[in-house]
C-alpha positions in Angstrom: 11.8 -70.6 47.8 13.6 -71.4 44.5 17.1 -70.4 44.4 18.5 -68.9 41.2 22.4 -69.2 40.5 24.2 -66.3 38.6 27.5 -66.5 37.3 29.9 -63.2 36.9 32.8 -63.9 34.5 35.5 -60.7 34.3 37.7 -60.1 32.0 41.4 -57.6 32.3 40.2 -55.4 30.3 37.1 -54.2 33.1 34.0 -56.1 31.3 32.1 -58.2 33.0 29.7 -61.3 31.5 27.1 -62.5 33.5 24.8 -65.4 32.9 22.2 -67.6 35.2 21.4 -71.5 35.4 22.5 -74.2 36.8 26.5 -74.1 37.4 28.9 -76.8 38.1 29.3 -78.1 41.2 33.0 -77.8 41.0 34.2 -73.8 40.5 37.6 -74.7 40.9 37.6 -77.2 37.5 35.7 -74.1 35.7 38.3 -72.2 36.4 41.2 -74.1 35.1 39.3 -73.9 31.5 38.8 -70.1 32.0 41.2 -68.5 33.7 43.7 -66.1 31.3 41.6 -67.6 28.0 40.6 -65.4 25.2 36.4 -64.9 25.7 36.2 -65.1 21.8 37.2 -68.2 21.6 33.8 -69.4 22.1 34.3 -72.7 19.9 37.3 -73.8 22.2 35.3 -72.8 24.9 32.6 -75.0 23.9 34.3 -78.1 24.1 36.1 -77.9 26.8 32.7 -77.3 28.5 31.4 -80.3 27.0 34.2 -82.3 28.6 33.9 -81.6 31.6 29.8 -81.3 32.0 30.1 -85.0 31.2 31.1 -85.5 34.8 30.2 -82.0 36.9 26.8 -80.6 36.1 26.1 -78.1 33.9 28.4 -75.4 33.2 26.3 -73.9 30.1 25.5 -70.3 32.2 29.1 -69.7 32.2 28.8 -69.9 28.2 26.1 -67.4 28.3 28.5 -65.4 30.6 31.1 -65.4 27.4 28.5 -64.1 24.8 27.3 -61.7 27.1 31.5 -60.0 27.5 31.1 -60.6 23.6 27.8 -58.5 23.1 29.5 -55.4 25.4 33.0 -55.5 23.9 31.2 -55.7 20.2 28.2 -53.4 21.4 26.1 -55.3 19.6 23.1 -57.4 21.0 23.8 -61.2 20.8 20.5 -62.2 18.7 22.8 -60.0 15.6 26.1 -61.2 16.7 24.4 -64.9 16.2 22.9 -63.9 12.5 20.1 -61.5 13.4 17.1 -63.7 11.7 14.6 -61.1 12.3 14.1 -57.4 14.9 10.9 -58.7 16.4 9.0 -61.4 17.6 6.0 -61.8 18.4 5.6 -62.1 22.1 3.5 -64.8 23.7 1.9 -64.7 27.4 2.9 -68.5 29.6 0.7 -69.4 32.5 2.0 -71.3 35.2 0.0 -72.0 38.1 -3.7 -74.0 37.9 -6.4 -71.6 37.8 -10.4 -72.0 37.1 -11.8 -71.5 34.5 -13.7 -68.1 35.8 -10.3 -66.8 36.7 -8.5 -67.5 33.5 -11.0 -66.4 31.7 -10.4 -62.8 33.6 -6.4 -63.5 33.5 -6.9 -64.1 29.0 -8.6 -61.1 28.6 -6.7 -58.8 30.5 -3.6 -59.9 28.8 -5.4 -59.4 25.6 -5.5 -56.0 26.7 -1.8 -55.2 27.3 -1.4 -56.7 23.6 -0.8 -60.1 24.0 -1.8 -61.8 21.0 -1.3 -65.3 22.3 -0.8 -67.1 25.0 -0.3 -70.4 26.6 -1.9 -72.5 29.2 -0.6 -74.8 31.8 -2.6 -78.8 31.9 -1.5 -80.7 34.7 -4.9 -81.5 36.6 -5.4 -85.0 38.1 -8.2 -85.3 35.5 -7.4 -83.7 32.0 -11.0 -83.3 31.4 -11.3 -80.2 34.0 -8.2 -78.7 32.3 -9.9 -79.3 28.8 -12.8 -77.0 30.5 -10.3 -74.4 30.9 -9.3 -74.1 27.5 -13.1 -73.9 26.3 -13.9 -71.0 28.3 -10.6 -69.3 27.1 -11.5 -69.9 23.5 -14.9 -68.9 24.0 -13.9 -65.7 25.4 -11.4 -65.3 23.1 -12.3 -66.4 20.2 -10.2 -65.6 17.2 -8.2 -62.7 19.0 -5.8 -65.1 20.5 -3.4 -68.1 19.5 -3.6 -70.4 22.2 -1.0 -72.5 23.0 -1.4 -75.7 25.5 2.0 -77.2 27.8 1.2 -80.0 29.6 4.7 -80.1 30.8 4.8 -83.8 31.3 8.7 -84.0 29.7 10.8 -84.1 32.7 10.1 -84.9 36.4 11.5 -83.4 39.6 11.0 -85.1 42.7 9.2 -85.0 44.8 6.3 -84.5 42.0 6.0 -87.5 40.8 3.1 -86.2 38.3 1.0 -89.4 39.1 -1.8 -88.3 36.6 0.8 -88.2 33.7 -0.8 -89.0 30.4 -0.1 -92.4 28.1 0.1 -92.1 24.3 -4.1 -92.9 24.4 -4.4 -89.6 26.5 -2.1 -87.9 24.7 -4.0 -88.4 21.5 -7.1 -87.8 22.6 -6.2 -84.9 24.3 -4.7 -83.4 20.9 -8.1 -84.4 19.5 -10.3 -82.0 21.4 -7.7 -79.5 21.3 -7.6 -79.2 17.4 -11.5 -79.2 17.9 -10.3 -75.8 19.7 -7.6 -74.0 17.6 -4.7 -75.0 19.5 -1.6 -73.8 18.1 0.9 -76.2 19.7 1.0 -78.8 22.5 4.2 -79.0 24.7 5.3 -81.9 26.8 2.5 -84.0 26.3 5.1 -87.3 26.9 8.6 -88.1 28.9 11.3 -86.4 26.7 12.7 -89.6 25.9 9.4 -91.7 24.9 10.9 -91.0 21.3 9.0 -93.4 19.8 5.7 -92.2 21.2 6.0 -88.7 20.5 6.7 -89.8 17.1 3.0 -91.7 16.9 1.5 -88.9 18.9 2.9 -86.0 15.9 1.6 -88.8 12.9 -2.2 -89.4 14.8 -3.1 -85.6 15.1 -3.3 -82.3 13.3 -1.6 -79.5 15.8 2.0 -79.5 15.9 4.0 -80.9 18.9 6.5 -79.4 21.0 9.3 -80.1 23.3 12.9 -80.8 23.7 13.2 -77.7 26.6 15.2 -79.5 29.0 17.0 -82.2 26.7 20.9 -82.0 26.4 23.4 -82.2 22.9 23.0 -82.9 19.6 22.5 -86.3 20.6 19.2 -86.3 22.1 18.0 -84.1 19.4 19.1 -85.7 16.4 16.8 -88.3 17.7 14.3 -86.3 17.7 15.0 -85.1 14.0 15.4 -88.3 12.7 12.1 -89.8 14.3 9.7 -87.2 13.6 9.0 -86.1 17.2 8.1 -82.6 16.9 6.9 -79.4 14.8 8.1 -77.3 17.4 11.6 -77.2 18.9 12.2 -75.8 21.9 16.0 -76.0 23.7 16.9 -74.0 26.4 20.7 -72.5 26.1 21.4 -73.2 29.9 20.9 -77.3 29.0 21.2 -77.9 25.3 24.8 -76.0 25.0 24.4 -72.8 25.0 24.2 -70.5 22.8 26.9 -71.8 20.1 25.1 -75.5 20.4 21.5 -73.9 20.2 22.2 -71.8 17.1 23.8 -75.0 15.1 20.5 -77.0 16.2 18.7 -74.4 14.7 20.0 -75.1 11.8 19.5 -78.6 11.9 15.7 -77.9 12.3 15.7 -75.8 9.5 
């Protein structure tokens, strides 16, 4: 079972935030930063959060919490409160678990016909070989109707998968190969998140763009990333990059 924390932040005035993550493992330090502050104050909030996720896990759901009392006192969504780039997106179906190639076949086109118009596939076989025969049926099946998108996943390990098959910067590379052969719109996590230097190489020797960055932390990590080159294709999540403030100012940076 997977166990999904959600924080509830209220407020005097009856409104209530709520956001989901990881959490710090001390409440009662959280508190002291919280308790009888004003939920606007989202840059103060910021960095007091920062200070103290230094030494007690991440407390970046409880920033989430803040935008979301924000959004309902404002009544306005938090994608306009945060400049409102565009309405709509275009929506993209993600794969998780290993299938064959029969059954993803089946899985592509069905989504296809709820009005996906892309979607992404999950590599993470012992022998990438059997996972590039997943993505030829798809594309065959497919054809042009579809982006494709591939996500090795290979940027972070949790124990106790130790991801013994994970690909070097040779595999890497020839992986991307085949995959431009096939349209591929992006590949994710093809290396550790902090093989800067490889990712770097990896982005230079192919011609598909590379993404990542999902579970990195800060400015820190990522103006590595900027500065070497690592990817087309940024991709932080709020609940471990900063939140919401943090993410929207490394936006801008990739811009």
């Amino acid at each position: 079972n997977h166990r999904v924390h959600i924080v509830f932040i209220h407020t005097d005035e009856g409104i209530t935030g709520i956001g989901s993550g990881g959490v710090p493992a001390r409440w009662d330090v959280a508190r002291l930063f919280l308790l009888g502050q004003d939920p606007f104050a989202i840059e103060q909030h910021v960095q007091n959060m920062r200070s103290f996720a230094f030494f007690i896990s991440r407390p970046w759901p409880l920033e989430v919490a803040l935008w979301d009392i924000i959004g309902k006192a404002s009544g306005q969504p938090i994608y306009r409160l945060l400049g409102g780039g565009q309405e709509r997106l275009r929506a993209y179906a993600s794969t998780g678990e290993l299938r064959s190639p029969e059954q993803r076949v089946d899985d592509a086109l069905r989504l296809r016909d709820e009005g996906f118009r892309a979607l992404k596939l999950r590599f993470h076989r012992h022998n990438p070989r059997d996972d590039l025969r997943v993505l030829e049926a798809v594309r065959k099946a497919v054809g042009d109707s579809m982006d494709i998108m591939v996500d090795a996943n290979y940027g972070w390990v949790i124990a106790p998968d130790r991801a013994p098959q994970r690909w070097d910067l040779r595999t890497a590379i020839s992986m991307a190969r085949a995959m431009e052969e096939l349209g591929v719109y992006w590949l994710e996590e093809p290396l550790y998140c902090y093989d800067y230097d490889d990712l770097a190489e990896l982005r230079r020797q192919v011609n598909l763009r590379i993404a990542g960055g999902e579970l990195n932390q800060g400015f820190h990590e990522f103006k590595i990333f900027l500065e070497k080159g690592c990817f087309d294709v940024y991709q932080p999540d709020v609940t471990f990059a900063g939140g919401f403030f943090q993410c929207r100012q490394l936006g801008a940076m990739v811009q």
